[in-house]
N, C-alpha and C positions, 0 to 999 in steps of 0.2 A: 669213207670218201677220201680220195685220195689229194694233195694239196690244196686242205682247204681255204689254206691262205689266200690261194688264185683261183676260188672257183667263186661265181658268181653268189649275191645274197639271193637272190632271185631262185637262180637250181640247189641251194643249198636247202631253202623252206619246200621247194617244188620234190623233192626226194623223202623228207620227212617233215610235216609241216610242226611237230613240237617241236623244232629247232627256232619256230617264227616265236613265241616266250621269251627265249634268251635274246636275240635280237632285237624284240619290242623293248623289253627291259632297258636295253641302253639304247634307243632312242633308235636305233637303225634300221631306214626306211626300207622290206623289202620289196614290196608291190609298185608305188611310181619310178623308186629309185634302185629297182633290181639287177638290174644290168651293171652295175661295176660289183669291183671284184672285196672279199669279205676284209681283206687288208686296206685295202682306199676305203671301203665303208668305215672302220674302225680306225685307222688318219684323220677320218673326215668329224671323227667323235670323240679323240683325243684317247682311246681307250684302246687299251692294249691288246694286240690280234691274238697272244698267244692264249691271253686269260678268256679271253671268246671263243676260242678253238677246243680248250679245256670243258668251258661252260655246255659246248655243240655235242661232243663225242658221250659227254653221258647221254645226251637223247637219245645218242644212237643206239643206244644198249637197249630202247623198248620199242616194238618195232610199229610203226607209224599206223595206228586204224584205219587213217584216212589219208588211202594210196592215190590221192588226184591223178597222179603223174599216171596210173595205170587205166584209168578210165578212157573210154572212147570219147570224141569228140562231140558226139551228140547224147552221152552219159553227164559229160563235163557241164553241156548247153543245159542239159535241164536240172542239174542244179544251180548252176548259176540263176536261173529263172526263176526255179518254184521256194528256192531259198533267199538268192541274196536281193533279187529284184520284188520280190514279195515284201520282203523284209524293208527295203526303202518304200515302197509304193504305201503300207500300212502305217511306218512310223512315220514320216514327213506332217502328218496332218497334226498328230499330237505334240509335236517341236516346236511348229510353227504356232501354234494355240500358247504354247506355255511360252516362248519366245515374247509374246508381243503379252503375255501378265505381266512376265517379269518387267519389262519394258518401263509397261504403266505404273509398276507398283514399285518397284527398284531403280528404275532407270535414272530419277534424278541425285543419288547418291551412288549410282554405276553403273557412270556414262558409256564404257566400254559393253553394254549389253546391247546397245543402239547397233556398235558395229557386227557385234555378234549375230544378230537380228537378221542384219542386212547381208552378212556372211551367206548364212543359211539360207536364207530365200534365194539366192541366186545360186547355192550349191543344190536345194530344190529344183529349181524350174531346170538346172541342165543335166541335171542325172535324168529326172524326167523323159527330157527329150535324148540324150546321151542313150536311155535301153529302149527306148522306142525304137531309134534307128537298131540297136543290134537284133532287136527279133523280129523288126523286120524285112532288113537288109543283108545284113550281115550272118546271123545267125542260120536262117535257112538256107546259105547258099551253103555252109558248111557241110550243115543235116545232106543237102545234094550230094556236096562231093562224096560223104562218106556212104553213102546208099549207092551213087555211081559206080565205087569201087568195089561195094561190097559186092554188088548185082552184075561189077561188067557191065555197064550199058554207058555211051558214050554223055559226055557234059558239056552244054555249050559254055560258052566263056560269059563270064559275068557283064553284066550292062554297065557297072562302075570299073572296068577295062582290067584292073589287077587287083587281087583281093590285097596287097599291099596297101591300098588305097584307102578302103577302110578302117583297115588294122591300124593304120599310122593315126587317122583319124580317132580311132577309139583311145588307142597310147598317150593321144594329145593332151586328151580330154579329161584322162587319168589322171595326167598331171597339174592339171589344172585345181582339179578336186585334191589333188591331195597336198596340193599349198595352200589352197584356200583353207582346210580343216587344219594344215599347220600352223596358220595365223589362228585361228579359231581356238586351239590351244593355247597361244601364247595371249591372247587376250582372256582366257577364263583362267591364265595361271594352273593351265593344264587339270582344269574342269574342276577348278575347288571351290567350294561353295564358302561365301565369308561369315565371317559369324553373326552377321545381322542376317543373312539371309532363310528365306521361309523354307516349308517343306518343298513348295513348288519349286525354288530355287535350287534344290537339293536334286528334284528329278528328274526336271530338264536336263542342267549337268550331268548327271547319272545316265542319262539316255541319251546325251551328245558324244559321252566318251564312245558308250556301246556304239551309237552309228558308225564314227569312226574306226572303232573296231571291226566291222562288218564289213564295211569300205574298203578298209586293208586284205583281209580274204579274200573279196568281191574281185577286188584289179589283180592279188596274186593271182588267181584261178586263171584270169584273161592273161594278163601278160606274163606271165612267167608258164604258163602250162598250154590252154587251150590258143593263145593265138601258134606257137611255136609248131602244134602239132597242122594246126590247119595251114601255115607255112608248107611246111611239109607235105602233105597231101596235094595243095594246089601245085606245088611240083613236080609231081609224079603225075599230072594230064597232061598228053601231049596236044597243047589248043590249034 
């Protein structure tokens, strides 16, 4: 890839995604915060772009399994679904259980679990409602467009006026979740369990980092890959 100093962190994981490891490692966001470019990410982390650039080009020597960027838009949609949205929908119940033990059993010697608590449930209820609206708003007008194209058959224009509309709305919302989980970091001391704490304390944290991780993939796939192509698509109808 050619200057990767100015290409975005966003198409840099979106091209080969073992490049999102070395990234993660020093701490730079590529999913909410995809959009600047790998030099401003690495200013912005006090770390050196060239020793990032070095760390990048070995990935590139194995070539990426998992070519997202090459998938169709309604290949994209159903993983996103049957994986990442499965994957929140199943673990929320288990976090929020182990959340409110710790609470009661931990909480008066770490007070900071209160907030954490209170993090969560509300990073809960709006992812919740956050893929509700994409599959069923959002997501099947994609699945249209790319059937309309594929079949030649004409597409009426969406009832929420520009699919911009929602996009921006989902982008928003991305970002929302992915400050709140950075607090949520900086309150568990980036998810370390202290040395009074039990096994439950141990797995919670263990299973907040993984959420987090999944979150991270979950808004890559959206905003670095699948909103850009259905950009594109809803461009080429003439409404």
């Amino acid at each position: 890839m050619e200057n990767l100093a100015q290409t975005k962190v966003g198409k840099i994981v979106a091209n080969n995604y073992r490049t999102s490891t070395v990234l993660t490692a020093h701490g730079i966001d590529f999913c909410c915060k995809g959009g600047i470019t790998l030099e401003e990410a690495c200013q912005n982390k006090g770390v050196a772009v060239d020793d990032i650039i070095s760390q990048l080009e070995d990935t590139f020597k194995t070539a990426d399994e998992l070519a997202f960027e090459d998938l169709k838009p309604t290949e994209l949609i159903h993983r996103i679904v049957t994986v990442h949205h499965k994957y929140v929908e199943a673990t929320i119940p288990a976090l929020q259980a182990y959340m409110e033990k710790l609470c009661t059993v931990h909480g008066e010697r770490h007070p900071e679990l209160y907030k954490i608590r209170d993090l969560f449930t509300g990073a809960a209820e709006a992812l919740t409602a956050h893929m509700k609206k994409e599959e069923l708003v959002l997501f099947p007008y994609i699945e249209a467009m790319e059937e309309a194209k594929t079949n030649d058959f004409e597409l009426s224009k969406p009832h929420f006026g520009d699919i911009e509309n929602p996009i921006r709305m989902m982008e928003d919302e991305h970002s929302t979740e992915g400050e709140r989980f950075e607090e949520i970091a900086r309150l568990s001391d980036n998810y370390t369990c202290p040395p009074d704490g039990c096994q439950t304390y141990w797995v919670a944290y263990a299973l907040l980092r993984e959420f987090e991780d999944d979150l991270h993939k979950h808004i890559h796939l959206e905003n670095n890959i699948l909103f850009p192509k259905a950009r594109k698509l809803y461009a080429s109808f003439d409404f």
